[in-house]
N, C-alpha and C positions, 0 to 999 in steps of 0.2 A: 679194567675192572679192579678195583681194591680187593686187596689181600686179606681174606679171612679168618679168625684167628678163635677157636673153639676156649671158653673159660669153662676152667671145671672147677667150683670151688662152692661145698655147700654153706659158706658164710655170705651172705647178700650183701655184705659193706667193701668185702674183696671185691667182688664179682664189681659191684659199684664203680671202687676205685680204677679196678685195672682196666673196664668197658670205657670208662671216661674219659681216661689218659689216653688210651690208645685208638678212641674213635676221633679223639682230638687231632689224631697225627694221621688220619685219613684211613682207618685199619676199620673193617666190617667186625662188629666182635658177634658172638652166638652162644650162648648162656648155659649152660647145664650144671644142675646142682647135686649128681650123684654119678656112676661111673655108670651103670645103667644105662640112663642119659645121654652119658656123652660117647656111648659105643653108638646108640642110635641116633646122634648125630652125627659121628664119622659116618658110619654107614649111609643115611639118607644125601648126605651129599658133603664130600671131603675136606676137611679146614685146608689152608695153606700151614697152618701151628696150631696147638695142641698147647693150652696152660694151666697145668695139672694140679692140684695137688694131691696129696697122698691120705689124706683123711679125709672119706667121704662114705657116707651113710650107702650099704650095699655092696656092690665090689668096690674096693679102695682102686685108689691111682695106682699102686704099684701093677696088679694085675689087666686095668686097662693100657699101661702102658705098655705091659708083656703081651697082650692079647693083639694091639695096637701091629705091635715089631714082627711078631708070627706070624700076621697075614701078607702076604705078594703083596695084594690090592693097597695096605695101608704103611706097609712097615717103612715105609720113605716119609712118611709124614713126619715132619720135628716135632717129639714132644721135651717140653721144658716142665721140669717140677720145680712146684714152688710149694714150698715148707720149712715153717718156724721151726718142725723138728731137730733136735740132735741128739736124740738118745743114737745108742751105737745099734740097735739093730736096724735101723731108718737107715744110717749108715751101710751097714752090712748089707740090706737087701738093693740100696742103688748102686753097690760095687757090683751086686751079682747082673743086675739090666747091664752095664758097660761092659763084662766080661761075654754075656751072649752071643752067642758066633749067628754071621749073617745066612739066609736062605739060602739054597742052593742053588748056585746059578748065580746069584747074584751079588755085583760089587758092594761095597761098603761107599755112602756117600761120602764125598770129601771133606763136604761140609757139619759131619759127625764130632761134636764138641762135647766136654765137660767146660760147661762156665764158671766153674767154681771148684774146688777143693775142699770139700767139709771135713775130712779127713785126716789131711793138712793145718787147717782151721788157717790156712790162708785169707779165705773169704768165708768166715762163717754165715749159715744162711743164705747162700747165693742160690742161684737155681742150677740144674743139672739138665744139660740137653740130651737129649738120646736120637 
């Protein structure tokens, strides 16, 4: 079964390009255009990724991705933000999702990445895994 991949981006030319590119390369994508949205579609049935971004009409990304990480049921899901943002508090507030300590009980996946350094200005604009 192809790997499922949740778009949360309330601009419909993103959602366009990144559904197009990635159904191309065999990936199910599933469309949500507010955070709303995209909690009720994790909920009704789980992506394999999460591609977020952080300005959206109702709860922002930041907060589905912290709501995301706090749940047992969900917090293993990869979410990737993706944001033109660089003001420093966009900054500041995805230093503090990477600083978040893991549930109780539970390992930290191995596979837990930053793909980018905004920071740094390494990779400005890259996206950020959690």
């Amino acid at each position: 079964m192809p790997e499922r991949i949740l778009l949360v981006d309330d601009d419909p030319r993103v959602r366009d390009v990144l559904s197009r590119f990635l159904e191309r390369e065999g990936y199910v994508t599933i469309p949500a255009v507010s955070g709303e949205e995209a909690l009720e579609r994790v909920a009704d049935h789980p992506p394999d990724l999460v591609l977020l971004d952080v300005q959206l009409p109702g709860i922002d990304g930041y907060t589905v991705c912290r709501v995301l990480k706090e749940n047992i049921a969900t917090a293993l899901i990869p979410v990737t933000i993706l944001s033109g943002l660089q003001e420093s508090e966009a900054r500041t507030r995805l230093a503090a999702l990477r600083k978040r300590q893991p549930l109780p009980g539970m390992p930290l996946r191995s596979g837990m990445s930053v793909t980018g350094n905004r920071s740094s200005g390494v990779f400005p604009g890259a996206p950020h895994t959690f």
